[in-house]
C-alpha positions as CSV (number, residue, x, y, z in Angstrom):
1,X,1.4,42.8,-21.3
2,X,3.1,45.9,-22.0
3,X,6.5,46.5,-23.8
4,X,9.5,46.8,-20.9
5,X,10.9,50.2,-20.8
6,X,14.1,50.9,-22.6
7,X,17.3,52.1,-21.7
8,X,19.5,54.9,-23.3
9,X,22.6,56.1,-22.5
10,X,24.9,58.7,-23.8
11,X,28.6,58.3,-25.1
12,X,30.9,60.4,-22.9
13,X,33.9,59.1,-24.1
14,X,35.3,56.1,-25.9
15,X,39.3,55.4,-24.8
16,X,40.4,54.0,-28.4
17,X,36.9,51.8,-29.0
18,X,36.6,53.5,-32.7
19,X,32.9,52.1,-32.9
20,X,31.6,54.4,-30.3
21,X,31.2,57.8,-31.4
22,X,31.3,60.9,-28.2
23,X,28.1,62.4,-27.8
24,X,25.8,59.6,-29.5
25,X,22.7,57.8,-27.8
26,X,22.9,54.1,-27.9
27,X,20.3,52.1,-26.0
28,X,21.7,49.7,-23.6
29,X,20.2,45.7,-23.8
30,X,20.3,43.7,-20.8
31,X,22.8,42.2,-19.2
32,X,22.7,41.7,-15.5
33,X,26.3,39.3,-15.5
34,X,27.9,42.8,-17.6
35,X,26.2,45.4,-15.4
36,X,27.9,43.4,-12.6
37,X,31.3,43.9,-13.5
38,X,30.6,47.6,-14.3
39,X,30.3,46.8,-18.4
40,X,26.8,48.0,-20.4
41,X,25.9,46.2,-23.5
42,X,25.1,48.4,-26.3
43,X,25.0,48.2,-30.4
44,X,28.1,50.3,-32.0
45,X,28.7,51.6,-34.8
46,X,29.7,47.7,-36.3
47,X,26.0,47.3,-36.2
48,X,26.4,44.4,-33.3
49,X,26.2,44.6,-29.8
50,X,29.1,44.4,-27.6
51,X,30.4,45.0,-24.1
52,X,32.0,48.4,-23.3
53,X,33.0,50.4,-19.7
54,X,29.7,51.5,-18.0
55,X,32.0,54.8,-17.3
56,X,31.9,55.5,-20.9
57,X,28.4,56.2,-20.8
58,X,25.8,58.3,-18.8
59,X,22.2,57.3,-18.6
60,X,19.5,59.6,-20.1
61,X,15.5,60.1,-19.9
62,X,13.5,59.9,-22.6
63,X,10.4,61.2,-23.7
64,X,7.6,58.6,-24.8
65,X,7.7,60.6,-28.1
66,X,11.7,60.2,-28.4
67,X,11.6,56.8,-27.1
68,X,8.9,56.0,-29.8
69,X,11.2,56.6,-32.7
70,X,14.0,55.4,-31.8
71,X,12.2,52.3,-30.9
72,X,11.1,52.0,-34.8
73,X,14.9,53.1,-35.6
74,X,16.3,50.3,-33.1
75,X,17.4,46.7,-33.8
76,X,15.1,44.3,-32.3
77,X,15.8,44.2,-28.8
78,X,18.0,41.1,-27.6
């Protein structure tokens, strides 16, 4: 079976949430019921995942090189 393809995105913006930092990649876990109300889930800077404005973020490709290490730099995936 092979691995499901991960999501980044990157921090445009962060409206007072002092755990997101501008211009940082975060990879986004799923969350269909969050996605729905317009919310990603993402790990910030607190080290734990939370829910945060889908319009604070834009989504990014990633090469399977990049995606590689920050894969082995990544908490396990939720």
């Amino acid at each position: 079976m092979s691995e499901k393809k991960r999501k980044y995105v990157i921090c445009l913006r962060n409206d007072d949430a002092g755990d997101l930092e501008v211009r940082k990649l975060y990879e986004v876990f799923p969350d269909e019921l969050a996605a729905e109300r317009g919310y990603l889930r993402v790990v910030d800077e607190s080290g734990e995942d939370y829910l945060y404005p889908a319009d604070y973020f834009a989504a990014i490709d990633v090469s399977k090189e990049v995606e590689r290490v920050l894969a082995a730099r990544a908490p396990a995936a939720r």
